[in-house]
C-alpha positions as CSV (number, residue, x, y, z in Angstrom):
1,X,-8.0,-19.2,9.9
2,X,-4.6,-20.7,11.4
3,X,-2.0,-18.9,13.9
4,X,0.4,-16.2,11.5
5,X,3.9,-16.4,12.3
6,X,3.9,-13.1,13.2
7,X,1.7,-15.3,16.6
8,X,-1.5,-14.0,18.6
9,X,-3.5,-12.3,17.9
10,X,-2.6,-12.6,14.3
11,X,-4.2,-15.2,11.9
12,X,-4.1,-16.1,8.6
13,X,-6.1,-17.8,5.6
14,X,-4.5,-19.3,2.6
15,X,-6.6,-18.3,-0.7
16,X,-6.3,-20.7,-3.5
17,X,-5.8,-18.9,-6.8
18,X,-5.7,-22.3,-9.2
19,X,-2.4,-22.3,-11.3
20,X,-0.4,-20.0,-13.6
21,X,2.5,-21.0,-16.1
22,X,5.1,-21.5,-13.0
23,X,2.5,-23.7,-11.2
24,X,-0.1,-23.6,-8.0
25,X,-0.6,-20.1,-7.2
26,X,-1.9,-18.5,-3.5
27,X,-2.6,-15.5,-1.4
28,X,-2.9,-14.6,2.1
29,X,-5.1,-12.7,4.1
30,X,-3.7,-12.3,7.3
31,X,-6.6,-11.0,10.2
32,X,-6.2,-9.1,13.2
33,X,-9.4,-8.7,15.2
34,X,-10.2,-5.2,17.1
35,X,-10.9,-5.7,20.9
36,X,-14.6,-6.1,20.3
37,X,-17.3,-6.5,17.4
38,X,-16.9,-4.3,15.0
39,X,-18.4,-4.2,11.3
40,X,-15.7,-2.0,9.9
41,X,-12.8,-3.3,8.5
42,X,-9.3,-2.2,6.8
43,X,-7.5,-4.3,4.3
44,X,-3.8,-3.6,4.1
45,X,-1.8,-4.5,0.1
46,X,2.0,-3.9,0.7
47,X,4.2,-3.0,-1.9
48,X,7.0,-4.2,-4.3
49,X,10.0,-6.3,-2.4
50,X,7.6,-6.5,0.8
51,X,5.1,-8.3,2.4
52,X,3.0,-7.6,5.8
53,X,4.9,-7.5,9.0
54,X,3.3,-3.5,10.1
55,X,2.2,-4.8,13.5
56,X,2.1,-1.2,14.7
57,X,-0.3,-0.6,11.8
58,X,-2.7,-3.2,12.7
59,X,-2.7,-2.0,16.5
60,X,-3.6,1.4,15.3
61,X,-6.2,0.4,13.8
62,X,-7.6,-2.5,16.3
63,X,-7.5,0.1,19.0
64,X,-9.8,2.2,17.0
65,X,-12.2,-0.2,16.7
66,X,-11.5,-1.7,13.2
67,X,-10.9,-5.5,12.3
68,X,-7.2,-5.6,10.1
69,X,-6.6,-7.4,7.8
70,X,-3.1,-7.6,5.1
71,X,-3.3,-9.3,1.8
72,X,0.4,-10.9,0.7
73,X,-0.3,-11.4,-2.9
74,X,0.8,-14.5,-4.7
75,X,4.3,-14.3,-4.9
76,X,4.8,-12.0,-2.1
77,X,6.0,-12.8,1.4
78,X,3.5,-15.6,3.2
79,X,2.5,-16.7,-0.5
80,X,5.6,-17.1,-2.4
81,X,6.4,-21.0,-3.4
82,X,9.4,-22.7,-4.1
83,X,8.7,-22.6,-7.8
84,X,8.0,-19.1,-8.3
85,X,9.6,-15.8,-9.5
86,X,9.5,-13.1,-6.7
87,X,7.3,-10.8,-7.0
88,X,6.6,-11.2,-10.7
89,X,3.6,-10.3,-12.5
90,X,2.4,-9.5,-16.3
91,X,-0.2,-7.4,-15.9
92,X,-1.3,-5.8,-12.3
93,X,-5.1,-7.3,-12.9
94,X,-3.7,-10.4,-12.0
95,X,-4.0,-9.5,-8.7
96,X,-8.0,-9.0,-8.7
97,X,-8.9,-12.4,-8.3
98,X,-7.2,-12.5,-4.5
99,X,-8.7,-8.7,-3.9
100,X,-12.2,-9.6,-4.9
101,X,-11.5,-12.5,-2.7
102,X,-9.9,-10.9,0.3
103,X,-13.1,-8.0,0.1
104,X,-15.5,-10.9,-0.1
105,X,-14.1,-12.9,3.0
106,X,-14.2,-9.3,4.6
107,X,-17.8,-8.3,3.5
108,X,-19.6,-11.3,3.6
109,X,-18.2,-14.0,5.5
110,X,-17.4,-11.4,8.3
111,X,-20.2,-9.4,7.8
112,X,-18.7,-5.8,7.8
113,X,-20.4,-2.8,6.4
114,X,-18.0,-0.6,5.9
115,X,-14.1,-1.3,4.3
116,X,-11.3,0.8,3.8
117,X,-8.4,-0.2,1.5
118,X,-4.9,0.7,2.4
119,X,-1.8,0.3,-0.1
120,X,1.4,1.2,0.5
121,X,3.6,2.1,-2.8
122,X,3.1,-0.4,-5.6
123,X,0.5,-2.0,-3.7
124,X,-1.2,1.8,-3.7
125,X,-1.3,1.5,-7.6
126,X,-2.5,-1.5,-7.8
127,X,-5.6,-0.7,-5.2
128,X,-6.5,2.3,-7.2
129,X,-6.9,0.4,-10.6
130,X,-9.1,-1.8,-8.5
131,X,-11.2,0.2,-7.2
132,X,-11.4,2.3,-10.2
133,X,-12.9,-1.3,-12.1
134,X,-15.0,-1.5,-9.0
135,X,-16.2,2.4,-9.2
136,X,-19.7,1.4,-9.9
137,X,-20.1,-1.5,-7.1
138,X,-19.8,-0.4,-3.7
139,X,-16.8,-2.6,-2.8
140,X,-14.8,-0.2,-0.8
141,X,-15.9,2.6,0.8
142,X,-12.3,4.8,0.9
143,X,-8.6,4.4,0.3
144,X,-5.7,5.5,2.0
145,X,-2.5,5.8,-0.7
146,X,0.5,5.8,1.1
147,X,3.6,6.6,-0.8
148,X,2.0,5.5,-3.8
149,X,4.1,4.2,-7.3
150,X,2.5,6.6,-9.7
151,X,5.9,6.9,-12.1
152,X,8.8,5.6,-12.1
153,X,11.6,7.5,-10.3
154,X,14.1,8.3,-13.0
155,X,14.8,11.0,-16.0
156,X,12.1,12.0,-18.8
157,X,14.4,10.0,-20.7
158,X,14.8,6.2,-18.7
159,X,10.4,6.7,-17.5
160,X,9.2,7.5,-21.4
161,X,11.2,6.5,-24.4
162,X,13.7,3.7,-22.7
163,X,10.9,2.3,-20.4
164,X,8.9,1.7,-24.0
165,X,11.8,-0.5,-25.4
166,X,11.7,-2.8,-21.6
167,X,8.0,-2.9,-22.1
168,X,8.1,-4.1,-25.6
169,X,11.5,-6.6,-24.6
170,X,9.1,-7.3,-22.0
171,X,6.4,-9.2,-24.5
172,X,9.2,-11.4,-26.1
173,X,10.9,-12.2,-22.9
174,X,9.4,-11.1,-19.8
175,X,11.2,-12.5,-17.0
176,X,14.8,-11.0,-18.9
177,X,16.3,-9.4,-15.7
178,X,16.8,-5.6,-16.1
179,X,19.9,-4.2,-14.7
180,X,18.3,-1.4,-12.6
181,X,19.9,-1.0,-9.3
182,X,17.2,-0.5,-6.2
183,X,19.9,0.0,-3.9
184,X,20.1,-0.4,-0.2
185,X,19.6,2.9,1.3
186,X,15.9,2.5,1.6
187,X,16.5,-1.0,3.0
188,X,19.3,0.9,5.4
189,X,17.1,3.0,7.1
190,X,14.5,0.8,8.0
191,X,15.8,-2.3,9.4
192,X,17.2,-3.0,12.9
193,X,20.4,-4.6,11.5
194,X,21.4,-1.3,10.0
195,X,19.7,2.3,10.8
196,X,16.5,1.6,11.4
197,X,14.2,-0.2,13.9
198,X,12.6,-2.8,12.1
199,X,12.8,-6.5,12.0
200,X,11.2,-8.0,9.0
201,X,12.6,-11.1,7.2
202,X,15.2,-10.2,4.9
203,X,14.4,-13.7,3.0
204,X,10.7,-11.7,1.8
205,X,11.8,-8.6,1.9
206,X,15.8,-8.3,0.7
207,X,17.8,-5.4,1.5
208,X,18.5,-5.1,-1.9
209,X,15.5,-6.5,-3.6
210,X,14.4,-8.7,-5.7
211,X,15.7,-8.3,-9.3
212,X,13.8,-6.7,-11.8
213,X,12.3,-8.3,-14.8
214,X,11.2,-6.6,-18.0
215,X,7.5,-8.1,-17.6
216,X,7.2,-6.8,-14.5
217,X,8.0,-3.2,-15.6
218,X,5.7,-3.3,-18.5
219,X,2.8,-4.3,-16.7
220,X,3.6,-1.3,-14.2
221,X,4.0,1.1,-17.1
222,X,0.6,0.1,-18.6
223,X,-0.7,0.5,-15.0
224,X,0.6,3.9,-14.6
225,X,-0.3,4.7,-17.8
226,X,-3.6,3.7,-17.1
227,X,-4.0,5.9,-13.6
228,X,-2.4,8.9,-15.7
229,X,-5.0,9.1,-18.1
230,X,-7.4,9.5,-15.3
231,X,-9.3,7.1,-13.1
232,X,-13.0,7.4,-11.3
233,X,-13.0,6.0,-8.1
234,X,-15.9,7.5,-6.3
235,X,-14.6,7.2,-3.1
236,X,-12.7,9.3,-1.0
237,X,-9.1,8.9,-1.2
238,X,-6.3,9.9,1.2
239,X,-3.0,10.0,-0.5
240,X,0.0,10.6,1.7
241,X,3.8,10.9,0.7
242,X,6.5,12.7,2.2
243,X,8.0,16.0,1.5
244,X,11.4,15.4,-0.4
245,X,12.9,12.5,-1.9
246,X,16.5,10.7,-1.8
247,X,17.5,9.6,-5.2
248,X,20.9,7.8,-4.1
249,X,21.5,4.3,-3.9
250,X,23.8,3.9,-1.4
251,X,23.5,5.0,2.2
252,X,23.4,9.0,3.1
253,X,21.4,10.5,6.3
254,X,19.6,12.4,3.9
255,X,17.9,9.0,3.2
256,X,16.8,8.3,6.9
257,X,14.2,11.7,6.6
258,X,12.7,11.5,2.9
259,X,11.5,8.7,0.5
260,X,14.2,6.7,-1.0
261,X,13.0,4.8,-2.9
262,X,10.0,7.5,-5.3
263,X,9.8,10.6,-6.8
264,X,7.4,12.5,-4.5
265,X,6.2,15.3,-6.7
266,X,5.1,12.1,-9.0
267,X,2.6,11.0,-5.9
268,X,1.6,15.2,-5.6
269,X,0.7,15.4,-9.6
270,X,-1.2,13.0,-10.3
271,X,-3.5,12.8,-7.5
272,X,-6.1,14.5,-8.5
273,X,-6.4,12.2,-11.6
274,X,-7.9,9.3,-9.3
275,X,-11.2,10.3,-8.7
276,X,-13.2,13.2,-7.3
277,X,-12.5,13.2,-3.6
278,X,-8.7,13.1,-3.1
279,X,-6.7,14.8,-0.3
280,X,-2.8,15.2,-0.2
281,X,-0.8,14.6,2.9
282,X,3.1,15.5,3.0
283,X,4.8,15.0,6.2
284,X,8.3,16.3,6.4
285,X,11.0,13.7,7.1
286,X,8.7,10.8,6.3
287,X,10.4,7.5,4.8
288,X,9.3,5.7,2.0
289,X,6.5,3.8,4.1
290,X,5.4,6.5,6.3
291,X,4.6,4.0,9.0
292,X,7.7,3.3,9.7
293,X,9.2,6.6,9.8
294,X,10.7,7.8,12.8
295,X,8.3,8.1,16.1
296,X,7.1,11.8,15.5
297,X,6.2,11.2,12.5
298,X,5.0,7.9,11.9
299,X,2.6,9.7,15.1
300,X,1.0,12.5,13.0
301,X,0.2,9.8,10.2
302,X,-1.5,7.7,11.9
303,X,-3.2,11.2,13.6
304,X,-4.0,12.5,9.9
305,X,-5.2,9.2,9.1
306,X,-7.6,8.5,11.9
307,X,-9.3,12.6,11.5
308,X,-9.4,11.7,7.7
309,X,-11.0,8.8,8.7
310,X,-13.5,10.1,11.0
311,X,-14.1,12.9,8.4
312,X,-15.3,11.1,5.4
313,X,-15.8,7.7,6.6
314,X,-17.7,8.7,9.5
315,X,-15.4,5.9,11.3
316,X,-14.6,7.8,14.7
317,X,-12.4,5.7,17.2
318,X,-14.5,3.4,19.7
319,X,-12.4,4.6,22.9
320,X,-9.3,6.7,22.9
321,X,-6.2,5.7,22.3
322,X,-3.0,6.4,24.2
323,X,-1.5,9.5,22.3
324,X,-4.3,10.2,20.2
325,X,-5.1,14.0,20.4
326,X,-8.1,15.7,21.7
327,X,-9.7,15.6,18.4
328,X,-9.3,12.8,17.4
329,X,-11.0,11.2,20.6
330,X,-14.5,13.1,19.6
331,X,-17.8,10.6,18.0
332,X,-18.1,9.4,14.3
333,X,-19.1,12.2,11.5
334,X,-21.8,11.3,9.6
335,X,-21.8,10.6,6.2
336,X,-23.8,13.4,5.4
337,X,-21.2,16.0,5.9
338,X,-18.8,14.5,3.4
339,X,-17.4,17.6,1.7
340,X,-18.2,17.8,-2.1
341,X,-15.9,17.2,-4.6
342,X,-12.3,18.1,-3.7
343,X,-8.8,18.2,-4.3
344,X,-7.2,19.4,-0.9
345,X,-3.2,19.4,0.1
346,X,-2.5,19.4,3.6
347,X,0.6,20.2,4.7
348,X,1.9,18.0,7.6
């Protein structure tokens, strides 16, 4: 490990990933160690236009007695080169390799026992469909979906039929840009410079985005595809989303209490087709990333998270934590009292 640029306590470890058709490839895990030994262990996979930079995240978990750690994936963030498209992939298994990695640096060379995996949005699909090929392994022992990209936030008509045509341009030419405007609204109410309270670097993570290339859309409509047809992860899942969505591009206050950038009723349907344990959390005014929604609520996630936690991982905190309430201060569940299979919504 080396110092992050994020500085103590965070470090980082650059995972060599051999070459692709653009050149070298690379991923990194950046670590952030809890207080004292611990052998549990989150690992953190952002999403699209984004990269690691949740330091609030990481204490939350720290402080609960869990070692963090965030995987930028190759062309994200830390691990993007010179000589690479942003954020560009063909197929979502491409990321694997620096998952099975990042899990095996976590598991073995660290010697934890238990792991949960934590994706936010695209990064949330992308986890699911690898623990799903991982169902029969032991790799992770729960996941924690927040916001996650299970459609693609437009008409029947632009997600089905016109999203086929992309993905089939997409095989002849898959870095053609696609003229599909992200907007900034999202962007808007997160960072400091604007409405929001953030500082990230806008050079990783653009107000606007990256642009959008047909490749990449196909390999995220065979992925959804995929999770829509119905997964098996065997673990218990936590998906969280908020309550309403924006669907503007440009900047409304509408946008600074709901998710700007997905359609949450997607993330609400097709829950239930990832496996056999899967709870719903909505949490009314929540942004896009929940964890960096306003105070209040950015407060009763990480609450809901930690009693979800402590309920089927049987991962209570170590000491409490300023703010944390009663009940979530009490010992570790055991395993044993897992509930049986289950699809719950809770409202939040």
């Amino acid at each position: 490990m080396e110092p992050d640029v994020l500085g103590p306590p965070y470090e980082r470890q650059t995972i060599d990933l051999g070459v692709d058709d653009e050149g070298p490839v690379v991923a990194t895990l950046v670590r952030r160690r809890a207080e004292r030994p611990t052998r549990r262990a989150v690992l953190y996979v952002h999403g699209f236009v984004d990269y690691f930079f949740q330091t609030h995240l990481a204490d939350f978990f720290a402080e609960r007695g869990w070692d963090f750690y965030a995987l930028d994936l190759r062309k994200y963030g830390r691990s993007l080169l010179t000589h690479q498209t942003p954020n560009f992939c063909l197929d979502l298994t491409d990321y694997h390799p620096e998952l099975d990695a990042a899990a095996k640096i976590i598991r073995d060379d660290h010697g934890h026992d238990v792991l949960l995996a934590v994706g936010h949005s695209t990064g949330g699909l992308i986890i699911s469909l690898w623990a799903h090929a991982h169902r029969d392994s032991g790799l992770v022992d729960g996941l924690v979906l927040n916001s996650p990209f299970f459609d693609i936030n437009a008409s029947w008509l632009v997600r089905r039929p016109l999203l086929a045509a992309v993905s089939r341009l997409g095989r002849r030419a898959p870095r053609q840009v696609v003229p599909l405007d992200l907007g900034t609204a999202y962007g808007e109410s997160i960072h400091s410079d604007h409405r929001g309270e953030w500082s990230y670097d806008l050079a990783w993570k653009p107000l606007a985005g990256f642009p959008v290339r047909a490749g990449w859309l196909g390999a995220i409509r065979t992925a959804q595809r995929q999770l829509r047809a119905g997964l098996d992860i065997p673990v218990p899942v936590l998906v969280a989303c908020s309550t309403r969505s924006f669907r503007g591009r440009r900047w409304h206050e509408s946008a600074g209490v709901a998710d700007a950038v997905l359609d949450v009723e997607h993330m609400v349907r097709y829950a239930p087709r990832l496996g056999r344990h899967v709870t719903v959390a909505r949490f009314d005014g929540g942004l896009h990333d929940l964890t960096l929604s306003g105070t209040a609520v950015r407060g009763e996630v990480f609450t809901k998270i930690g009693r979800w936690a402590e309920a089927f991982l049987g991962a209570g905190p170590t000491a409490p934590a300023d703010g944390a309430p009663p009940d979530a201060r009490k010992g570790s569940v055991p395993r044993s009292r897992r509930p049986a299979d289950s699809v719950g919504v809770t409202p939040s």
